[in-house]
LUMTIKOL-288636 format. One record per residue (C-alpha): residue number from 1; residue in one letter; y, z, x. Coordinates in steps of 0.5 Angstrom, whole numbers, plus 2048, in hexadecimal, padded with zeros to 3 digits. Example, Ala and Ser with C-alpha at 12.3 -4.5 7.8 and 13.67 -1.06 7.14 Angstrom:
<atoms>
 seq type   v   w   u
   1    A 7F7 810 819
   2    S 7FE 80E 81B
</atoms>
This chain:
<atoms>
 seq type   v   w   u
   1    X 816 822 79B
   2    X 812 81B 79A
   3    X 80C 81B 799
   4    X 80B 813 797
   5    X 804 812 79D
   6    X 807 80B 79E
   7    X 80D 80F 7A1
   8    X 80A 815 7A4
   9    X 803 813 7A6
  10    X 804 80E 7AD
  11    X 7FC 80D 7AF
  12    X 7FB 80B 7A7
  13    X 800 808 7A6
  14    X 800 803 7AC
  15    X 7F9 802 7AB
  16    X 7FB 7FF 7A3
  17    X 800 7FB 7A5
  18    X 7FD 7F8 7AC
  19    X 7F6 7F7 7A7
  20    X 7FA 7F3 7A3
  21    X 7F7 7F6 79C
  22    X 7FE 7F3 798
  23    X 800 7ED 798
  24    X 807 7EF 799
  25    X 808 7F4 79E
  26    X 80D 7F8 799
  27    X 809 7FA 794
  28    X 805 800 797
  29    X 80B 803 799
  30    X 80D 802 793
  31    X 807 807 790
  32    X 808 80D 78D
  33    X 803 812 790
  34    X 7FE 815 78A
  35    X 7FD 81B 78F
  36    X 801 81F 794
  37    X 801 81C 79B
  38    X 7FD 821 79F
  39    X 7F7 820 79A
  40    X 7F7 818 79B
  41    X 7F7 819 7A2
  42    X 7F2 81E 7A1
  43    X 7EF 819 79D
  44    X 7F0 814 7A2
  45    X 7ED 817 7A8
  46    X 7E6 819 7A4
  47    X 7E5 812 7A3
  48    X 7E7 80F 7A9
  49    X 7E1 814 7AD
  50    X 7DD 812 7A8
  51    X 7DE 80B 7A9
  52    X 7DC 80C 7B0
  53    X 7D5 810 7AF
  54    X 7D4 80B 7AB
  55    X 7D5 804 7AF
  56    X 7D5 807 7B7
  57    X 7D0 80B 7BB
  58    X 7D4 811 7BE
  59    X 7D3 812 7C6
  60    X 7CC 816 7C8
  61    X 7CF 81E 7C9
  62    X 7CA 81F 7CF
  63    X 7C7 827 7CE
  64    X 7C8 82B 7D4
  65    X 7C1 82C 7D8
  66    X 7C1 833 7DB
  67    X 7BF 832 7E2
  68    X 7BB 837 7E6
  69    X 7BF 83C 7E9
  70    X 7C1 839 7EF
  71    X 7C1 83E 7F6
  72    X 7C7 83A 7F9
  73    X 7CD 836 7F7
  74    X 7CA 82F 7FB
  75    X 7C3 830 7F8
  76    X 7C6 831 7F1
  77    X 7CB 82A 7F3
  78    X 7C4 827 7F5
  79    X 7C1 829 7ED
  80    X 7C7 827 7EA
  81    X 7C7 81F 7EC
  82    X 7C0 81E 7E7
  83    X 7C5 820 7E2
  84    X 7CA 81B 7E4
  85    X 7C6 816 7E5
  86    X 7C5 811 7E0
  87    X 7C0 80A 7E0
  88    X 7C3 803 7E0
  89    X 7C6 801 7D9
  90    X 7C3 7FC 7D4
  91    X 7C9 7F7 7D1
  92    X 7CA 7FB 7CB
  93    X 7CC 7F6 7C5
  94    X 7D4 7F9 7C2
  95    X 7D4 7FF 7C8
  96    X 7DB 7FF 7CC
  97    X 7D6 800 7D2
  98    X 7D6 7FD 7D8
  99    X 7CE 7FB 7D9
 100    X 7CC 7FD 7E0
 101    X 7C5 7FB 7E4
 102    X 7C4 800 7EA
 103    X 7C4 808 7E8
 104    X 7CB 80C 7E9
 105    X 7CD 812 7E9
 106    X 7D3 815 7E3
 107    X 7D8 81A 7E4
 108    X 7D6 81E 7DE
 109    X 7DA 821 7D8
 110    X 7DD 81C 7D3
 111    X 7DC 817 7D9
 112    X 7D6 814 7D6
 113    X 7D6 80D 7DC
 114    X 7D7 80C 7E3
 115    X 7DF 80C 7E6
 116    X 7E0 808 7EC
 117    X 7E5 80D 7F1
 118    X 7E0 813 7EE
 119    X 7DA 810 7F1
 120    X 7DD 810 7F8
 121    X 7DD 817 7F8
 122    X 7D6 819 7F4
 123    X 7D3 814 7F9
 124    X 7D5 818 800
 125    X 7D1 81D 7FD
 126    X 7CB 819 7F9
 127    X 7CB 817 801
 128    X 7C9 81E 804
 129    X 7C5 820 7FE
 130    X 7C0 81A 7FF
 131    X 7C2 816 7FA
 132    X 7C4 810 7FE
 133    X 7C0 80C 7F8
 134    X 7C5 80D 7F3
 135    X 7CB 80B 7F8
 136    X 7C9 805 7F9
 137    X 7C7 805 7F2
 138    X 7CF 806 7F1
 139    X 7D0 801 7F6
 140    X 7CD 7FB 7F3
 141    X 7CF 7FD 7EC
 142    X 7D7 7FC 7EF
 143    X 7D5 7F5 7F2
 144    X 7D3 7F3 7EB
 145    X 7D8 7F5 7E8
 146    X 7DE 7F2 7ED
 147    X 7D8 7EB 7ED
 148    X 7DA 7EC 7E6
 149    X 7E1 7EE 7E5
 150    X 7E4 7ED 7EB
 151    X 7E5 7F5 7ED
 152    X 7E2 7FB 7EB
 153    X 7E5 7FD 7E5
 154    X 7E8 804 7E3
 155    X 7E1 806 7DF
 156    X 7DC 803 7DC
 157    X 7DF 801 7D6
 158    X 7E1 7FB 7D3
 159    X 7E7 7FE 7D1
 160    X 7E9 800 7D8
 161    X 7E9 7F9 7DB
 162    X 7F0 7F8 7DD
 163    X 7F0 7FD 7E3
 164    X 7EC 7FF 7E9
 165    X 7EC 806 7EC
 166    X 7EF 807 7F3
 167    X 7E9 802 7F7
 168    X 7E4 807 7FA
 169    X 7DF 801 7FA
 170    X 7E1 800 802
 171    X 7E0 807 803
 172    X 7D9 807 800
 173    X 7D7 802 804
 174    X 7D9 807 809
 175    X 7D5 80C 808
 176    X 7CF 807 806
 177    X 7D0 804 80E
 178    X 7CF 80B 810
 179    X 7C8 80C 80E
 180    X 7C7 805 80D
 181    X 7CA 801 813
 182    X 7CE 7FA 812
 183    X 7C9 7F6 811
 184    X 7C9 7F8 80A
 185    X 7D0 7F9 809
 186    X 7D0 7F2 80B
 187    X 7CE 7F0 804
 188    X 7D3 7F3 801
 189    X 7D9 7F0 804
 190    X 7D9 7EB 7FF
 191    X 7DC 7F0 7F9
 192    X 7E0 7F3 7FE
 193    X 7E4 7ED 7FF
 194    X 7E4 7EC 7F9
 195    X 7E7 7F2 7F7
 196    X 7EC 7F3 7FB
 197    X 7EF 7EB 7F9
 198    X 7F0 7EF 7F3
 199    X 7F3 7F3 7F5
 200    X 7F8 7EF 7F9
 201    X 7F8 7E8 7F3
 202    X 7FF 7E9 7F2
 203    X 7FF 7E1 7EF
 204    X 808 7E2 7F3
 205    X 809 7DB 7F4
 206    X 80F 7DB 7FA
 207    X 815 7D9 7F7
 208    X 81A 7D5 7F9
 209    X 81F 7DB 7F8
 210    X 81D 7E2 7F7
 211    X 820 7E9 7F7
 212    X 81B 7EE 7FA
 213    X 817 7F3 7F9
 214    X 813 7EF 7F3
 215    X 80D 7F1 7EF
 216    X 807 7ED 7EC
 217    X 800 7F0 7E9
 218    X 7FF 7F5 7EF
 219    X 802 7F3 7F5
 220    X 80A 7F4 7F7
 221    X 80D 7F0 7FC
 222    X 813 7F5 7FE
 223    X 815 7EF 803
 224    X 813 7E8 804
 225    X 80C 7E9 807
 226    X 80B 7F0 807
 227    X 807 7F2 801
 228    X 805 7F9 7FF
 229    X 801 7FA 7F8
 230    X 802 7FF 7F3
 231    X 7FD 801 7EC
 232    X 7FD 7FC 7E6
 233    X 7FA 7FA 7E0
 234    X 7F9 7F4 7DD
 235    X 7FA 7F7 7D6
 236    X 800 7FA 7D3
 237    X 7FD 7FD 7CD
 238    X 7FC 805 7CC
 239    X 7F4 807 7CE
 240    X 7EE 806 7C9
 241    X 7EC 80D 7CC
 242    X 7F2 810 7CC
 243    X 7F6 80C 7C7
 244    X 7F9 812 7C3
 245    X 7FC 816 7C9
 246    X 7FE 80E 7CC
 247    X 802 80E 7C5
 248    X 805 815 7C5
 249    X 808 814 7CC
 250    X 80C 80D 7CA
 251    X 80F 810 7C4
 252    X 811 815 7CA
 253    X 814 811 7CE
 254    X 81C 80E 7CD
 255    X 81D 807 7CA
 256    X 81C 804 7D0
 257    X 817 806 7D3
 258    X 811 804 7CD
 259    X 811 7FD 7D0
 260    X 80C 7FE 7D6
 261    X 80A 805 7D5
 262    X 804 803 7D3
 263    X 803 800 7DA
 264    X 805 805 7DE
 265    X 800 80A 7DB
 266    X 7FA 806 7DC
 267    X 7FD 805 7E4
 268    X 7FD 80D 7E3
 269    X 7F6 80C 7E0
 270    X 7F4 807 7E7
 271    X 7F6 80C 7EC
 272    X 7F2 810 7EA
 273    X 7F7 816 7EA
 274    X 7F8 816 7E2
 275    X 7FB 818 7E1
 276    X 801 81C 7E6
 277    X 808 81E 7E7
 278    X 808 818 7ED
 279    X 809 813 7E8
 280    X 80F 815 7E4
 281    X 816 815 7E5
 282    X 819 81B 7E9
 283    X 81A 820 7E4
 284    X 816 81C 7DE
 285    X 80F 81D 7DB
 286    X 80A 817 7DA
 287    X 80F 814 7D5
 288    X 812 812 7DB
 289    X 80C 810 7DE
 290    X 80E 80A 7E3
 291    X 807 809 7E8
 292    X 809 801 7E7
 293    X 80F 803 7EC
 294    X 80C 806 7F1
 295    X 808 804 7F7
 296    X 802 80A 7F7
 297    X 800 80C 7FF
 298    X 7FA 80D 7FD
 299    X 7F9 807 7FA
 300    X 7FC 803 801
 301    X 7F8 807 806
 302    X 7F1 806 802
 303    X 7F4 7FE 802
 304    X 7F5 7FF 808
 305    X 7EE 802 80A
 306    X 7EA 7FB 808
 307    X 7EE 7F6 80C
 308    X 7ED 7FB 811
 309    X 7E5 7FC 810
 310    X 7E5 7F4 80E
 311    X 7E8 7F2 814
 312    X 7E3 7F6 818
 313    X 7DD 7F5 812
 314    X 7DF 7ED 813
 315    X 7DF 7ED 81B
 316    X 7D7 7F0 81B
 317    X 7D6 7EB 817
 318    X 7DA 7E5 81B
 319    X 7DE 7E4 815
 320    X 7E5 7E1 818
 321    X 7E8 7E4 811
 322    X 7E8 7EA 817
 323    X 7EF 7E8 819
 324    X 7F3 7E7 814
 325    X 7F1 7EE 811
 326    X 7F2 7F1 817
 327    X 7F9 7EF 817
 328    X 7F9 7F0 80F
 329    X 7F8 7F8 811
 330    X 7FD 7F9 817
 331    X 803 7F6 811
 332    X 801 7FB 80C
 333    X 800 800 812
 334    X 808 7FE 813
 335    X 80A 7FE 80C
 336    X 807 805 80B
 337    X 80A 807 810
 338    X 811 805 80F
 339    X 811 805 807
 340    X 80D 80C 806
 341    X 80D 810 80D
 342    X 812 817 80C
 343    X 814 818 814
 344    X 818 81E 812
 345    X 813 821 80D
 346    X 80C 81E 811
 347    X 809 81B 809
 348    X 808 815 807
 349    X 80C 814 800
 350    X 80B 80F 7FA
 351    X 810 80A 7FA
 352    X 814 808 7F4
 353    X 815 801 7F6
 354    X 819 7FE 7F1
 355    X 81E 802 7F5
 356    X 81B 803 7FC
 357    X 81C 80A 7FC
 358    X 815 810 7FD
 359    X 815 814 7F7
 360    X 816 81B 7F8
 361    X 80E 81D 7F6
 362    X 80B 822 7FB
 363    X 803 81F 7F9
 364    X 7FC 81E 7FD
 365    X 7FC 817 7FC
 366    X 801 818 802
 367    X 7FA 81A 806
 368    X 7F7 813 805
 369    X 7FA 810 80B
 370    X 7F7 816 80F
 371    X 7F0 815 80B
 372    X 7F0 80E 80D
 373    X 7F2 80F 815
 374    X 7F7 80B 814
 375    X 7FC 80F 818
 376    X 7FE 811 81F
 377    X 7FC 818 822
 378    X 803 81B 822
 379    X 803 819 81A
 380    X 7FC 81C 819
 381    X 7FF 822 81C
 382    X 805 822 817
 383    X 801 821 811
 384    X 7FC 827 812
 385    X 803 82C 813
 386    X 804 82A 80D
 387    X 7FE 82A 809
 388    X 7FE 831 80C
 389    X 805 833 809
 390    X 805 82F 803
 391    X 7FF 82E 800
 392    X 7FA 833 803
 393    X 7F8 839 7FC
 394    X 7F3 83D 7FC
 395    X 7EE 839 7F9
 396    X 7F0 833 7FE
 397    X 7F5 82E 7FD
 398    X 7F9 82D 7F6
 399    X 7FA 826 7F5
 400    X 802 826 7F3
 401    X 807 82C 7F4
 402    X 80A 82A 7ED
 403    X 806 82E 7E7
 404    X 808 829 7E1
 405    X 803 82B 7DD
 406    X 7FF 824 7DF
 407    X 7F8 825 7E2
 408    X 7FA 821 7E8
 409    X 7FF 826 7EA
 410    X 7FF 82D 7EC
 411    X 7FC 831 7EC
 412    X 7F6 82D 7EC
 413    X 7F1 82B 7F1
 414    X 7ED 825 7F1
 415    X 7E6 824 7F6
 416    X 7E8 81D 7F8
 417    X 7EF 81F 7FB
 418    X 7EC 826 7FD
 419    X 7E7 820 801
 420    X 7EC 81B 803
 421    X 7F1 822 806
 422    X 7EA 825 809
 423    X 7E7 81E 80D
 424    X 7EF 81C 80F
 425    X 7EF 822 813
 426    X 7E9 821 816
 427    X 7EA 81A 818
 428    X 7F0 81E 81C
 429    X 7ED 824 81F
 430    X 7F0 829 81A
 431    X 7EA 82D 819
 432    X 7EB 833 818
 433    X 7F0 830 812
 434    X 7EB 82D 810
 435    X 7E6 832 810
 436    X 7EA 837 80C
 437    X 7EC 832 806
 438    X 7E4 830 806
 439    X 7E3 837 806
 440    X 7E8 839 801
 441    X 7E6 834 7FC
 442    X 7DF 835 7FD
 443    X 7DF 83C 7FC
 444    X 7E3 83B 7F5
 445    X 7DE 836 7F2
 446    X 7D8 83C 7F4
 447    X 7DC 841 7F0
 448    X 7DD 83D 7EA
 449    X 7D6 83A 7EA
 450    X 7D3 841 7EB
 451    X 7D7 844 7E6
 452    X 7D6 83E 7E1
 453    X 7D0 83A 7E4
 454    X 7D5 834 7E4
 455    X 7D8 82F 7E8
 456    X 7DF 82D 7E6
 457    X 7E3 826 7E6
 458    X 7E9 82A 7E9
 459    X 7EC 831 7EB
 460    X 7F2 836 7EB
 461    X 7F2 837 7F3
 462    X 7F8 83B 7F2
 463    X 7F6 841 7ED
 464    X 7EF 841 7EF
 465    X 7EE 845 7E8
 466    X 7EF 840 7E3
 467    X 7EC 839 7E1
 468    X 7F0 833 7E2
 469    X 7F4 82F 7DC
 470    X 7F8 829 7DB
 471    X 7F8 823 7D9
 472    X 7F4 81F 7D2
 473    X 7EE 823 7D3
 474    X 7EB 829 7D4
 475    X 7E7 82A 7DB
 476    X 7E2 827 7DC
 477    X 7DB 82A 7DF
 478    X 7D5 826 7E2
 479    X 7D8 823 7E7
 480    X 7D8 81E 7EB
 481    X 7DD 81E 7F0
 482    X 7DD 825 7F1
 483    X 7D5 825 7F2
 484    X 7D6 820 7F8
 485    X 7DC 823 7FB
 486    X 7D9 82A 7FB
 487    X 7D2 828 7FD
 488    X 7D5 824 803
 489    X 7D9 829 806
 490    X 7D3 82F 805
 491    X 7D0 829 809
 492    X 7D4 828 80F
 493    X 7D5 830 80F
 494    X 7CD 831 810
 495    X 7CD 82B 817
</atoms>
């Protein structure tokens, strides 16, 4: 055995080499240990969380309040956002936070700052409990950041510049416009315009000759002209937060795949969806993770939905954009249709465009089309089949039919997906559907909260008796999503 620490100890030795200690990169390899290698790294390690006490504030552990017991669920959710709720941030000189000037709302757990598509979720709820204050407040901080970014980033945090999060900023002008009207809705067409123009700037100059389909940043040209878009990330590196884990998968990954698995696991972290089965070649793990390669339904629904909405928005306004969006939406329309839409199955599928084949995942994202509305009745009727075959549990609906040990799959069950499965429903008049998987997911939430005083990040919907697991961390509680989506379904229960 060799326990030369220049050959067994990988963090020190890189962390000698790269900080270039000896002039000649052979000596330290060179080195004979004076101790054997566990108790250098021993060593090593005590030194480094010392380093670290001494030279950087660690995050603030918020101590847990113990709430009055609530008589109901909704009166507890009502209680909970004060928690939540956090005052705008000073510019903190050396902090990897993203300074923000109007009060928001964070999920909870280990998430310590506002996350784009999770704010949707938590505002449907803040909206019933009467905090439409703190809604806009989310509203107006996302506008800052896409006048200063040009896109909302994943959180913020610096180290997530790079990437966004499925755009809900057009469905939380949505639920502004509501309580609200156009006419403030109308001061923030300007981001919204600017946000889709990131998503759809794909910098393709028109060749001469070219084979199709082609892909640059986010937007994917399947044939001249017909566009649709996928996940990226401007970065190929491993994550800051999750760095170690990023670093354990490539040295899972075959050869070949190491040159742009970092991308495809930060497109996994843009869907939102990080991580799941859905992203991975058939039969592989996340070290064949391949999101890069595939054009997500979600994705091109919620697209899809903002040329609709500015097409509308645009027209209100006297803005002769109105057209062009229009147009816009009825080609992703078509796209969708003809690329994702399984006639025998009734599903949308993700498309593996490199070989314009659908992949054979079974997932919720498929349900984003109906959520959107942007299918026929005869579809909307298909699709609630299947969601009651397929994905219906007792605790709601899962979000995969694939249990990979990934926390995006089964059998987990998310809020925002239990919301989108829930609202496509009803824009369709499958109520009953609808009632039952509310009323299922609700009755899970009650149960765990009553036992453990506790809203979770997600649920095992299949095994009502156990917790959900799976992916880099533990389950989270506060939370966010869940408190929106569940305070938003007691209310339209209650009219």
């Amino acid at each position: 055995m060799n326990d030369n620490p220049a050959q067994t100890a990988g963090v020190l030795f890189e962390a000698v080499q790269q900080a270039r200690i000896f002039p000649d990169s052979k000596t330290f390899p060179d080195c004979r240990a004076r101790a054997d290698a566990k108790c250098i790294d021993d060593a090593f390690v005590r030194m480094l969380r010392d380093f670290v006490a001494e030279h950087f504030e660690l995050p603030a552990e918020r101590s847990a309040v113990a709430l009055v017991a609530a008589d109901s669920l909704a009166a507890h959710i009502d209680r909970l956002w004060a928690e939540l709720e956090r005052a705008p941030d000073p510019a903190l000189p050396g902090s990897s936070a993203i300074a923000l000037a109007h009060p928001y709302v964070v999920p909870g757990g280990r998430f310590r700052e506002i996350y784009y598509w999770d704010s949707y979720f938590t505002a449907e709820g803040l909206a019933v409990s009467g905090r439409l204050d703190l809604v806009e407040g989310m509203i107006r901080n996302f506008a800052d950041l896409i006048d200063r970014y040009g896109y909302v980033p994943n959180g913020t945090r610096l180290y997530y510049l790079g990437r966004s999060q499925p755009p809900m900023f057009c469905a939380m002008l949505q639920l502004l416009e509501r309580y609200r009207g156009f006419a403030v809705v109308r001061a923030f067409l300007p981001q919204l315009l600017r946000e889709y123009a990131f998503w759809m700037d794909a910098g393709m100059a028109a060749p001469s000759a070219a084979s199709w389909p082609r892909a640059v940043a986010r937007v994917v040209e399947v044939a001249p002209g017909a566009v649709l878009n996928r996940y990226w990330d401007a970065n190929d590196m491993p994550r800051p937060e999750s760095f170690g884990e990023d670093l354990h998968t490539c040295a899972q990954a075959a050869e070949g795949r190491r040159g742009s698995l970092f991308r495809d696991i930060r497109a996994g972290a843009e869907s939102g969806w990080d991580f799941s089965s859905r992203w991975f070649a058939p039969g592989g793990g996340i070290e064949s993770i391949r999101c890069t390669e595939l054009l997500p339904v979600d994705l091109n629904a919620l697209l899809w939905q903002i040329e609709q909405q500015l097409a509308r928005w645009l027209a209100q306004a006297g803005d002769p954009r109105a057209v062009a969006f229009a147009a816009a939406a009825e080609r992703r329309r078509a796209l969708l249709q003809a690329h994702c839409w399984d006639e025998r199955a009734g599903w949308f599928f993700d498309i593996h465009w490199p070989s314009d084949h659908p992949t054979e995942a079974w997932t919720l994202a498929g349900a984003f089309p109906l959520y959107c509305g942007m299918v026929d009745e005869a579809r909307g009727a298909r699709m609630a089949e299947v969601i009651e075959a397929r994905f219906l549990r007792p605790g709601g609906v899962v979000t995969t039919l694939v249990r990979s040990g990934e926390q995006w799959d089964a059998p987990n069950g998310w809020a925002p997906l239990q919301w989108v499965v829930v609202q496509g429903l009803r824009r369709y008049g499958h109520d009953r559907l609808a009632d039952e998987i509310a009323g299922r997911f609700v009755a899970l939430v009650e149960r765990v909260w009553r036992e453990t005083g506790k809203m979770m990040e997600k649920y095992d919907v299949c095994d009502m008796a156990r917790e959900a697991g799976g992916g880099e961390y533990p389950v989270q509680d506060g939370f966010g999503w869940t408190n929106g989506v569940v305070r938003a379904f007691l209310a339209q229960k209650a009219r």
